[in-house]
N, C-alpha and C positions, 0 to 999 in steps of 0.2 A: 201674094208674097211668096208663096211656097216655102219648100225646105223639109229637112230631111229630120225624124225624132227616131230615134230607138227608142225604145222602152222595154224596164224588165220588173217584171210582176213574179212573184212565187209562191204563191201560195190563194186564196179566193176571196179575201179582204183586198187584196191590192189587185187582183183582179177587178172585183168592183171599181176602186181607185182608179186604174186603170184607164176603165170602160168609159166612166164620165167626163177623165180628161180628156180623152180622143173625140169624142163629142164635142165638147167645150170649144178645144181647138178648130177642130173643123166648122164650127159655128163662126168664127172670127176667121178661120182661114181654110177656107175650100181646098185648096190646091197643096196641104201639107199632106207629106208621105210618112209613112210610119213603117216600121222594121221593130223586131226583137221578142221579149220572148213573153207569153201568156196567156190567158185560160179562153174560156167557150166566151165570156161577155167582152172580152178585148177583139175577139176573132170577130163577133158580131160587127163593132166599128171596122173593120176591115185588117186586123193585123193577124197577118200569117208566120206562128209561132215557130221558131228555129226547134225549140225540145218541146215537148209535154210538161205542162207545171205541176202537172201531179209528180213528176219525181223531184221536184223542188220541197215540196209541202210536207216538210219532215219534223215530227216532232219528239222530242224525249231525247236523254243523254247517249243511250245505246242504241234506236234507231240511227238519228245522227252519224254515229261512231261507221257504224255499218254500212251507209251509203258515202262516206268520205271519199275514196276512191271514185267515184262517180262522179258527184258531186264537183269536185278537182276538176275531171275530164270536159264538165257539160261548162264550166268556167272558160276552161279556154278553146274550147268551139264558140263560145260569146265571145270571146277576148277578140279571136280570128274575123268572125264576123264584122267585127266592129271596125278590125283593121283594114280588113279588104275594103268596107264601101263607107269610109269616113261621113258619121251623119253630120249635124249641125250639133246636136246636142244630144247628150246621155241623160234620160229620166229612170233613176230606178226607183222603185216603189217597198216600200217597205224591207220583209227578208235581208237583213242587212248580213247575214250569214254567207248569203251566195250575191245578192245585188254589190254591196260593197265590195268583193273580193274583184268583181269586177272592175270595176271604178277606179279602185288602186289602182291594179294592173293595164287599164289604158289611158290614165294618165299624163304619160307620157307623149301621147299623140295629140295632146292638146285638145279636145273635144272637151266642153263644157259640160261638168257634171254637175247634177240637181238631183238631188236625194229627196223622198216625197215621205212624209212620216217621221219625227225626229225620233230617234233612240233613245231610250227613258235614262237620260244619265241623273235627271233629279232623283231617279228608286236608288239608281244602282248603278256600279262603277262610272260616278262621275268624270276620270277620266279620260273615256270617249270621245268628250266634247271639244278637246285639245285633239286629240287625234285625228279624228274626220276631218276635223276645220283645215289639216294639214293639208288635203286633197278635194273636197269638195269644195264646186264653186257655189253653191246656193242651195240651201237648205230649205222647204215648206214643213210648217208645222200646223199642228193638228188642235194646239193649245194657246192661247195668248202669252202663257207664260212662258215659253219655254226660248223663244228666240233668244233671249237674254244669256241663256248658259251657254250658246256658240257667236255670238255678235262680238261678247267679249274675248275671242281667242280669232276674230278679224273672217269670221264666215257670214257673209249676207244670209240671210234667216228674216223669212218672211211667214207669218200668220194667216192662213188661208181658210180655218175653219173646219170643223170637225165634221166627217160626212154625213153622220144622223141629220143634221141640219137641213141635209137633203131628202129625206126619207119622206113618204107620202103619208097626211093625215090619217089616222087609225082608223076612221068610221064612226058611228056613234054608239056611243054605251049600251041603247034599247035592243039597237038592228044585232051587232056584237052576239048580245045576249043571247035574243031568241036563234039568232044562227047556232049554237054552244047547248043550246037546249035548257039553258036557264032561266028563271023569272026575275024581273023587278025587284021582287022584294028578297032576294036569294044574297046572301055576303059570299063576295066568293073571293076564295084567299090562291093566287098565283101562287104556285111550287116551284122553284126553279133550282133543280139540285146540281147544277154542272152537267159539261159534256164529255169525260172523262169516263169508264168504268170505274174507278177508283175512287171518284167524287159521289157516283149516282151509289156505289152499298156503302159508302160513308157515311154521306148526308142523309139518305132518301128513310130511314130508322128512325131517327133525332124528329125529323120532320112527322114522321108518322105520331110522333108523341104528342108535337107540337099539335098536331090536329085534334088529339084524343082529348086533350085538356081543355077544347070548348066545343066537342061535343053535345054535354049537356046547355052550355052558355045559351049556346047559338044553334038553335035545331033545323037551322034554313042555313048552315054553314055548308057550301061546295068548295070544291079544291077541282084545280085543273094543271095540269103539267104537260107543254111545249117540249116536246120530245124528238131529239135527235137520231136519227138510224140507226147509226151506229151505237148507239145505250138503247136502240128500244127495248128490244130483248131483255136486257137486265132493268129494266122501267119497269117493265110489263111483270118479270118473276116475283120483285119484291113487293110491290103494289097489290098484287092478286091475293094474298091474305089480309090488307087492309080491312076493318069493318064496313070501312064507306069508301068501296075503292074511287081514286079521282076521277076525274077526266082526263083522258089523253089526248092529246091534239099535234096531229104534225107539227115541230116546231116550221119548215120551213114555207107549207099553206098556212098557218094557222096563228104563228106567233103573236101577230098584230090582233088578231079579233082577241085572243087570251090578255092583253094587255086593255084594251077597249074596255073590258067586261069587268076585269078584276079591281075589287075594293082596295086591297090591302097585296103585295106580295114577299114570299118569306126567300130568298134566293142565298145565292152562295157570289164569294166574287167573283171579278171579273167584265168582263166588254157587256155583259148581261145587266147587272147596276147602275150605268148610263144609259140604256135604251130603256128601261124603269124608269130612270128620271127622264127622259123627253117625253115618252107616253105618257108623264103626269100619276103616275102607278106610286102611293105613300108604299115604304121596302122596308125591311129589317134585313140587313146583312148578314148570313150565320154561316158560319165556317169551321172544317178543321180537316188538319192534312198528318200527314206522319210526324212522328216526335223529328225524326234526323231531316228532313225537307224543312220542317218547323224550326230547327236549330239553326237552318244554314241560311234561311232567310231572315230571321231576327241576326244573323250577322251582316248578311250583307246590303238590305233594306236600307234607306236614307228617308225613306217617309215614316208617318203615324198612322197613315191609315191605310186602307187596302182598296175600299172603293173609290174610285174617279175622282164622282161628284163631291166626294170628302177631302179628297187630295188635293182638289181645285179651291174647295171654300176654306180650306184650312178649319175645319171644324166637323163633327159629324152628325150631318143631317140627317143622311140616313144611318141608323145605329147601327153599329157594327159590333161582333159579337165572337171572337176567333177562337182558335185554339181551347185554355182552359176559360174562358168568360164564357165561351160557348154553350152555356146550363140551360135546359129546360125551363126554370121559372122565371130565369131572366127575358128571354128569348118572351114566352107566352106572357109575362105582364107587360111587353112593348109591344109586342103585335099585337094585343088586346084592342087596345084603344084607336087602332089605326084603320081595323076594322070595325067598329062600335062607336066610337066618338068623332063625331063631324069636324067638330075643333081641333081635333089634336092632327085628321087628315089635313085641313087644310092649312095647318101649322108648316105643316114637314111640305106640303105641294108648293106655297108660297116661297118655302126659301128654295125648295129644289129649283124653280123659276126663274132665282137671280143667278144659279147658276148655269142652268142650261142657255142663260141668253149669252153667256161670256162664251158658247163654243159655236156663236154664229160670227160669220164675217161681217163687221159694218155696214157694207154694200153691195155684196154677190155672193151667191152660192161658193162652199168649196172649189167646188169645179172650176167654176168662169176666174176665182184668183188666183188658181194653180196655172190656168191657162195661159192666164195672162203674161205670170213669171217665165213659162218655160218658152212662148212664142217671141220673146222678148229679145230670146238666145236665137232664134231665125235671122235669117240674111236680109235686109231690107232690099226694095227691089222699087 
């Protein structure tokens, strides 16, 4: 069949995203070309990227600010690109900052756009969903629910399945263990205080308490924290006065065997909360951010909760615990039990399971149904 895809990725989640769809497709279609712009596991399938995505991958309101002018500039070197060698279809991937800016802007040249990742317009400014629908031809989503808030404003929006679903079998609990240096009979409670500096000396103190309060309970209690480079350093300072300092473990060698191993984990929110509920890991949610970030998101929020798998079930399975709820004795009489009582773990495993089964496709991997949509836009031959 051939035919020509651009793709544009910015940042290393939709790199991933990326990586699998070029696979997928080339799986059904040998002979398809790929153009545009993406990280080291896109380059792998064969795309040779017009910029670097690392100066995509920008985070914070004043970072942002500050690469603006660039930013702008690397837009329309895309735009040009795009125009010079007319593909078959436009797939951008998430980053809808810089992806979208582009898609506007070539538009006009009539190239079918496919946006891959919807934009959370059920959190937050639901009027999104009316405005995209203006220029995008086809939408993949990540969630079952969400086609719904763009179908209605006449944008095809399709359910492809969320990429954990792709993710490889953890190992088992025993091999885990003794990898981590732990015993059988050891409870061992996941840390997970964010990837933020701001997250890791906000939470990583609270957390400390929380460990100190079963102590005595639990005299075979371990702690392990999946650590990010960029926070090691500040992991590493606060941690070192601990009485029982945890364990540290690469998060990016190590994440999965810390999930294998762990009884119970205490984390903070975010894309961390879902990969707990697929690993089958019972979580307490515990959070807390600045008073004015706090203010300006209880304004502009349209959910109740802040974890995923609580947003998805409309309910909260895993307890969540924010701002001021976020107390010491609340927190250690719910992880109590999650670590200690069998029932109450497999309370919270059994419902996290009806919903993690809702972020698999009916019939194919993520991949192979993104693939499907986007080869669809190919020339027949």
């Amino acid at each position: 069949m051939g035919g020509h895809v651009f793709l544009i990725a910015g940042e290393a989640s939709g790199d991933l995203l990326g990586a699998r769809l070029m696979a997928a497709m080339k799986e059904s279609d040998p002979d398809v070309r790929f153009s545009g712009v993406g990280g080291q596991l896109m380059a792998a399938e064969g795309l040779v990227s017009l910029i670097p995505i690392e100066e995509l991958a920008l985070h914070g309101f004043v970072e942002v600010l500050k690469h603006i002018p660039n930013v702008l500039r690397r837009v329309n070197e895309v735009v040009e690109a795009i125009s010079s060698d007319l593909p078959d279809v436009l797939v951008t991937i998430d980053a809808p900052g810089f992806s979208l800016r582009v898609a506007r802007k070539v538009k006009p040249l009539g190239v079918p756009l496919v946006h891959y990742v919807a934009p959370t317009v059920w959190a937050w400014r639901p009027r999104r969903a009316k405005k995209i629908s203006s220029y995008l031809d086809h939408l993949l989503t990540l969630f079952d629910f969400e086609p719904s808030y763009f179908t209605k404003h006449g944008l095809k929006a399709t359910f492809v399945g969320h990429p954990l679903t792709e993710t490889q079998n953890l190992g088992s609990r025993g091999e885990s263990r003794i990898e981590l240096g732990f015993s059988d009979d050891d409870k061992v409670l996941a840390l997970l205080p964010g990837s933020r500096e701001s997250e890791v000396r906000r939470m990583l103190p609270f957390f400390e308490e929380v460990v100190q309060q079963f102590q005595e309970e639990i005299p075979n209690l371990k702690t392990v924290i999946p650590v990010v480079d960029y926070v090691k350093d500040d992991v590493i300072e606060i941690t070192s006065t601990w009485k029982d300092a945890p364990l540290l473990v690469d998060q990016t060698q190590g994440k999965h065997l810390v999930f294998a191993a762990a009884d119970a984990a205490l984390a903070c929110s975010g894309t961390v909360a879902m990969e707990l509920a697929w690993a089958k890991v019972p979580t307490v949610i515990s959070y807390k951010m600045a008073w004015l970030s706090s203010l300006i998101g209880y304004m502009l929020l349209k959910v109740k909760y802040a974890s995923m798998i609580n947003i998805i079930a409309d309910r909260a399975i895993q307890p969540e615990f924010l701002q001021w709820r976020c107390k010491l004795e609340t927190v250690v009489e719910t992880i109590g039990p999650l670590l200690l009582d069998e029932q109450t773990r497999q309370a919270q495993l059994r419902e996290l399971e009806d919903v993690t089964d809702r972020l698999k496709h009916p019939d194919k991997s993520p991949s192979q149904a993104a693939a499907q949509v986007v080869l669809n836009y190919l020339p027949r031959t």
